[in-house]
C-alpha positions in Angstrom: 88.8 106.6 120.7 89.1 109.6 118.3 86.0 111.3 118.8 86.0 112.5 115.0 85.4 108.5 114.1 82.1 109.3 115.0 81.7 112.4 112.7 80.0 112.2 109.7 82.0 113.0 106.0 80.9 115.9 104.1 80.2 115.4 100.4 80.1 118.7 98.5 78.9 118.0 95.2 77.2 115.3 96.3 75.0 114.9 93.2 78.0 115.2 90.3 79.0 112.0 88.8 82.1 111.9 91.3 80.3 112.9 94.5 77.5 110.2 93.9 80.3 107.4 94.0 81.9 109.0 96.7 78.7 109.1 99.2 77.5 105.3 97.7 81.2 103.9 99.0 81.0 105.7 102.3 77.8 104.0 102.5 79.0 101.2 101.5 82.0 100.8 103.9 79.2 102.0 106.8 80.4 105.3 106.9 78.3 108.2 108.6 78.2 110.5 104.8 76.1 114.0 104.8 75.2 114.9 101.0 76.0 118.5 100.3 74.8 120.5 97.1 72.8 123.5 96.1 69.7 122.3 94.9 67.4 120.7 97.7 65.2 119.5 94.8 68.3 117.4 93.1 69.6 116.1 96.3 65.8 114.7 97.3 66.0 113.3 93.6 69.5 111.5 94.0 69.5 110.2 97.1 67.1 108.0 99.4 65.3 109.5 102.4 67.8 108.1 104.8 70.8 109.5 103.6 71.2 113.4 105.5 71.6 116.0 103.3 72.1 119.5 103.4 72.1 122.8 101.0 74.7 125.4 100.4 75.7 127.5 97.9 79.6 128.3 96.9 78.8 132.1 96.9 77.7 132.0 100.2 80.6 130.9 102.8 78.0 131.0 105.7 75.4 127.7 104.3 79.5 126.1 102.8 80.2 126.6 107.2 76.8 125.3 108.2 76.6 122.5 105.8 79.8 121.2 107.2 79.1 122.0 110.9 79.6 118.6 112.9 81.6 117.2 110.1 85.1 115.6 110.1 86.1 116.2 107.0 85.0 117.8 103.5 85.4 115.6 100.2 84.9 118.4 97.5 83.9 116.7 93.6 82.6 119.4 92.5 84.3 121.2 89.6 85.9 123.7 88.3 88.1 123.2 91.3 90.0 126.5 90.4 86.3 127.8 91.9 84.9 125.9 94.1 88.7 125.0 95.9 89.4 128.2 97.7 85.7 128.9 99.1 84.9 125.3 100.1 88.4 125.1 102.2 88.1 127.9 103.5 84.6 126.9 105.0 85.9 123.2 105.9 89.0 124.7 108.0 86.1 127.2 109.9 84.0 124.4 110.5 86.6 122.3 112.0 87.0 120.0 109.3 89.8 118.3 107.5 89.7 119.2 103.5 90.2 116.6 100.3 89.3 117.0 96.6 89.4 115.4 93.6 91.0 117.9 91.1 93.1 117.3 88.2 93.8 120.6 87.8 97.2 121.6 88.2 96.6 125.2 89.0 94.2 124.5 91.7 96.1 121.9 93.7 99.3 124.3 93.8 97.0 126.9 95.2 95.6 124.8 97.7 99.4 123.3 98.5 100.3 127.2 98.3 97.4 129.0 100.3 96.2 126.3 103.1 98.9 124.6 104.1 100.0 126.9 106.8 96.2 128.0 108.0 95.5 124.3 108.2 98.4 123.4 110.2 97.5 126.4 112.3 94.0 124.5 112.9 95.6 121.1 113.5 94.1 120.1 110.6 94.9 118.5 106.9 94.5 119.6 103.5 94.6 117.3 100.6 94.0 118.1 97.0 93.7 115.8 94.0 93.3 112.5 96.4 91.8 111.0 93.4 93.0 109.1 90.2 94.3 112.2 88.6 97.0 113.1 91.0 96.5 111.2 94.0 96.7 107.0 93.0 100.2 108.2 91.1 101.4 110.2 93.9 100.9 107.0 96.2 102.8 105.0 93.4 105.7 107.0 93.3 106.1 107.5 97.0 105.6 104.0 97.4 108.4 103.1 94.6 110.8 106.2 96.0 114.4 105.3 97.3 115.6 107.5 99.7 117.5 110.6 98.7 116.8 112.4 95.4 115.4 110.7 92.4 116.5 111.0 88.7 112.9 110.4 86.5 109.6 110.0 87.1 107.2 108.9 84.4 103.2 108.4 84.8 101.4 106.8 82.0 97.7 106.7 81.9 95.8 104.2 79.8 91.9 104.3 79.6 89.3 102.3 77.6 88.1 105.4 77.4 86.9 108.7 78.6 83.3 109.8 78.8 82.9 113.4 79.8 80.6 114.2 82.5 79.0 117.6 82.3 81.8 119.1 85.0 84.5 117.8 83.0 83.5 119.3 79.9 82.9 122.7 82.0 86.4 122.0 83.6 88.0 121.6 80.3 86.2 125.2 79.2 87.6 126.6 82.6 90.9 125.5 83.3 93.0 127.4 80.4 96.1 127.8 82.6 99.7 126.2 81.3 100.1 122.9 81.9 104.0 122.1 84.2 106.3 119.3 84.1 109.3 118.9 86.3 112.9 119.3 84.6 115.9 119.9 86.4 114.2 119.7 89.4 112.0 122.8 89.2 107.9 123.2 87.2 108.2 124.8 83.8 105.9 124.9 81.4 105.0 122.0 79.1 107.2 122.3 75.9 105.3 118.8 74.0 107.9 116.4 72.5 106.8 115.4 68.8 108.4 112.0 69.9 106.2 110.3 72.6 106.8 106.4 72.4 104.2 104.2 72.9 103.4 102.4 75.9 103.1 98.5 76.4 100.1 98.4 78.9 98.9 94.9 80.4 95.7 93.4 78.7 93.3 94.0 77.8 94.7 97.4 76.4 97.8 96.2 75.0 100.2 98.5 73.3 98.8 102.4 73.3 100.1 105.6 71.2 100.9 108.2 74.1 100.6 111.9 74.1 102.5 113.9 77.1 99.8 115.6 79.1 100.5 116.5 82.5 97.4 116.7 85.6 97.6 116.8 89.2 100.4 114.3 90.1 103.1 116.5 88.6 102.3 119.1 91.5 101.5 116.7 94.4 104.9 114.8 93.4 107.0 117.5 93.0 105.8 119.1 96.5 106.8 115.9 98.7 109.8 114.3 96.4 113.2 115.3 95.5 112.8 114.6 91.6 114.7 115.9 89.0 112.4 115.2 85.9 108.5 114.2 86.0 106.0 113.7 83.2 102.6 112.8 82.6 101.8 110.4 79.3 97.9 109.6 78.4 97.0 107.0 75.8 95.9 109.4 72.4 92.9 107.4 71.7 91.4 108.8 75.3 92.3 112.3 74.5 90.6 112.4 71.5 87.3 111.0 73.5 87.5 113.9 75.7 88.4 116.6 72.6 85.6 115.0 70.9 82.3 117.1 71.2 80.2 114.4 70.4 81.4 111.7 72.4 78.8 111.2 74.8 78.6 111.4 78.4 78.8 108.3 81.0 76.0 105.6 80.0 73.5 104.8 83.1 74.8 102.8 85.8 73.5 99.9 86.7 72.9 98.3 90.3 75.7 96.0 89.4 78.0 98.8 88.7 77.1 101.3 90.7 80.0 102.1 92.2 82.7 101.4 89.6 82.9 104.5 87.2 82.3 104.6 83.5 84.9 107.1 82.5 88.1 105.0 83.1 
């Protein structure tokens, strides 16, 4: 038996929006789940006595390698992943662990494609960014759907009810200023935004949406595995504007019943 089957998941960022969904479904699936952050006091608020929990802050790599010590692998949800990425796989790979986040930032999964896929192999170890909606549930999609040999167009269109910031995705939004990329002609350019996005006939119950093209994660993780020529990224306009909106509110309280289905898709 793989002796890591025993070792417990690290959750860094445990007490986000994200990371709270992320240690309730280890939990749930009977997985052994450690709950990482940097305030002792927040982690004893969030989560019962029986769930292990440990502190470490990102400017310090020594409490990111101690916090993960005995661990198997690292699930990062804490952003700005273009600053917690780096520090937090670097400490994973130390500790003997494997690394996944949840970005849907573009610039920090090519860094983390870019910087840790050789020291990770070096290791005998993996490491994964955006393994999350943004990035990760299209990348499955496409490789799925993939023929073999090269492939002409790939389109991802993203429909949500709607989007409720959280607090790190409005300080995300603040941080992550860099260019957004598209695939053409088989190589990432910059975004050049067609006036002309057509809308998108979703199944109920969200019907027919007004798109706008706006490219996250997926475009990287896809482009780094597939032979495409062309890939881009389409979110229904009415969730955009939620997330451009100061005043929309964050996620409303979760209920037991929903605990572990989030409000912000």
């Amino acid at each position: 038996m793989n002796p890591q089957q025993h070792r417990p998941i690290a959750v860094y960022g445990a007490t986000g929006h994200t990371g709270q969904f992320v240690v309730r479904e280890a939990q749930r699936r009977g997985l052994p789940v450690v709950a990482v952050g940097r305030d002792a006091a927040r982690l004893d608020e969030v989560f019962a006595p029986g769930v292990p929990r440990r502190v470490a802050d990102l400017a310090d790599p020594t409490s990111l390698e101690h916090a993960f010590a005995g661990c198997a692998v690292v699930i990062n949800c804490a952003g700005p992943f273009l600053d917690t990425a780096a520090p937090v796989a670097q400490a994973a790979l130390r500790a003997g662990c494997h690394y996944i986040d949840v970005t849907a930032e573009q610039a920090s999964a090519q860094a983390s494609l870019a910087d840790f896929d050789a020291p990770a192999r070096a290791a005998g170890k993996v490491v994964i960014p955006a393994a999350a909606f943004y990035g990760g549930l299209a990348d499955l999609l496409a490789s799925a759907l993939a023929s073999a040999g090269a492939i002409d167009e790939i389109t991802v269109a993203i429909g949500l009810d709607r989007w409720w910031p959280t607090a790190g995705t409005r300080k995300t939004g603040e941080r992550n200023t860099v260019p957004r990329q598209v695939v053409a002609h088989g190589r990432l350019v910059p975004l050049v935004p067609s006036e002309h996005v057509p809308d998108w006939a979703f199944a109920a119950p969200l019907g027919s949406q007004a798109m706008v093209e706006i490219p996250f994660s997926e475009v990287i993780t896809i482009a780094h595995h597939l032979p495409v020529g062309h890939i881009r990224s389409l979110l229904n306009r009415s969730a955009l504007q939620d997330i451009r909106d100061t005043g929309t509110p964050p996620p409303p309280p979760r209920t037991t019943a929903d605990a572990l289905r989030s409000a912000s898709n």
